[in-house]
N, C-alpha and C positions, 0 to 999 in steps of 0.2 A: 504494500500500500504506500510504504513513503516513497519508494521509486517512482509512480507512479503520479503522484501530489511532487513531485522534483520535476521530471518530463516536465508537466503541465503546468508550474511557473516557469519553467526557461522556455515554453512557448510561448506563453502569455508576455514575458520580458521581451523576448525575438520582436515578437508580432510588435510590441511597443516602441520597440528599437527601431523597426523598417519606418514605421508613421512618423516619430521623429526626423529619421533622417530624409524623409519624401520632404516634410515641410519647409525644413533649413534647406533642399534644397529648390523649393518654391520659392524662398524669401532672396537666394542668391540671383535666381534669374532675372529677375525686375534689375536687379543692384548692376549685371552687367549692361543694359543695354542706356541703365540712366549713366553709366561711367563714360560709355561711349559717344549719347550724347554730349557731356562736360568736355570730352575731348574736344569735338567738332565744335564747339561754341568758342572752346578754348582757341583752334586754330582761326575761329573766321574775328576773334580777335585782338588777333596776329594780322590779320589781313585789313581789318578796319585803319589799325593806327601806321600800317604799312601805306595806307591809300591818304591816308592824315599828312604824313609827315613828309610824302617824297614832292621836290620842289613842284611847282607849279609847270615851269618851263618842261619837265621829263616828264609829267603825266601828259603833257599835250603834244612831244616829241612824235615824230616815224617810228623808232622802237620803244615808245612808252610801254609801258606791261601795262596799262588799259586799252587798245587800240578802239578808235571811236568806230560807235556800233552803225553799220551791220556786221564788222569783224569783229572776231574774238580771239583769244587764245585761250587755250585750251591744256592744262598740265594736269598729268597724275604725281600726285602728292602724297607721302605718309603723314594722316592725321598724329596719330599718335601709336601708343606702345601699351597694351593689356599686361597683368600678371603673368609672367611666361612667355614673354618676346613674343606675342602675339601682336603680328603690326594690324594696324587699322587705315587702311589707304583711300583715298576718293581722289575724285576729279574735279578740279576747279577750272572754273570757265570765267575769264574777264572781258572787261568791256565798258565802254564810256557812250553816256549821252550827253549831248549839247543841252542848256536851256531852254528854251523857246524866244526868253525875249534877249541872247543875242546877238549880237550883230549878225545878217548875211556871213561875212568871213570867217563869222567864227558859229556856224553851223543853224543859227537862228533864224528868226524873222525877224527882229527887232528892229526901230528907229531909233533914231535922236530923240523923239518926244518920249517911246516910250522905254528907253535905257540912257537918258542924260549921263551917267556917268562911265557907260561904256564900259558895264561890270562884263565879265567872261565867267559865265554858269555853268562847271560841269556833274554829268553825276557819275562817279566810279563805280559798277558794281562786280560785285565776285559773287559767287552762285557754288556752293562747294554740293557734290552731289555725291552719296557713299551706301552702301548697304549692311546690314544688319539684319544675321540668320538671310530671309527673304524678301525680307522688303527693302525698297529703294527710297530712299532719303534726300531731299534739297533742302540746302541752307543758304538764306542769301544774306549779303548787305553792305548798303548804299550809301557811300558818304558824297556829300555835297562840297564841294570847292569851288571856291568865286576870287576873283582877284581884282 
């Protein structure tokens, strides 16, 4: 009988053991895909104060790393690095729009009346695109430059 009544806690402990370890590993899976989000936010900003800080004259350059849209460029990038050298890669895509108001030359429709001081409006954006298990992810964002 105590053989018996032993079997039948270290089943009951097993069976308790497997449930436990299901749900820690329920509660891990959220935790990676929110890390790899933090990644990708973490790189696009890297890329916001990249698009902040390079002079005005080399964002509006022939080889600027925005070229004004309808072109793009186009780079595969390591976002970042998971527990276990696990890289985390995507595709970033850039690109610059003119203002509206402008001047003609500088990609607009703008006047004298309606741009007096002859500001130059552009908007830089980057678009990081990555995946996760199966789904496919876009992250974009825009900074505005005027001189």
């Amino acid at each position: 009988m105590l053989l018996i009544e032993a079997a039948m806690s270290l089943s009951i402990l097993t069976v308790l053991g497997l449930v436990l370890l299901k749900l820690s590993l329920n509660i891990l899976h959220p935790r990676q895909w929110i890390i790899q989000q933090t990644l990708s936010d973490a790189y696009l900003t890297y890329e916001r104060a990249y698009a902040e800080r390079i002079p005005f004259e080399n964002l509006l350059a022939v080889d600027s790393p925005w070229p004004a849209f309808p072109t793009t460029t186009t780079t595969a990038v390591e976002i970042g690095r998971l527990a276990g050298s696990h890289v985390v890669t995507g595709t970033l895509v850039r690109t610059r729009f003119p203002d509206a108001g402008n001047y003609p030359l500088d990609g607009g429709t703008g006047t004298v009346s309606t741009n007096p001081a002859a500001m130059k409006v552009w908007k830089a954006q980057s678009v990081l695109t990555y995946t996760i298990g199966t789904r496919n992810y876009a992250k974009s964002r825009t900074v505005l430059r005027s001189q």
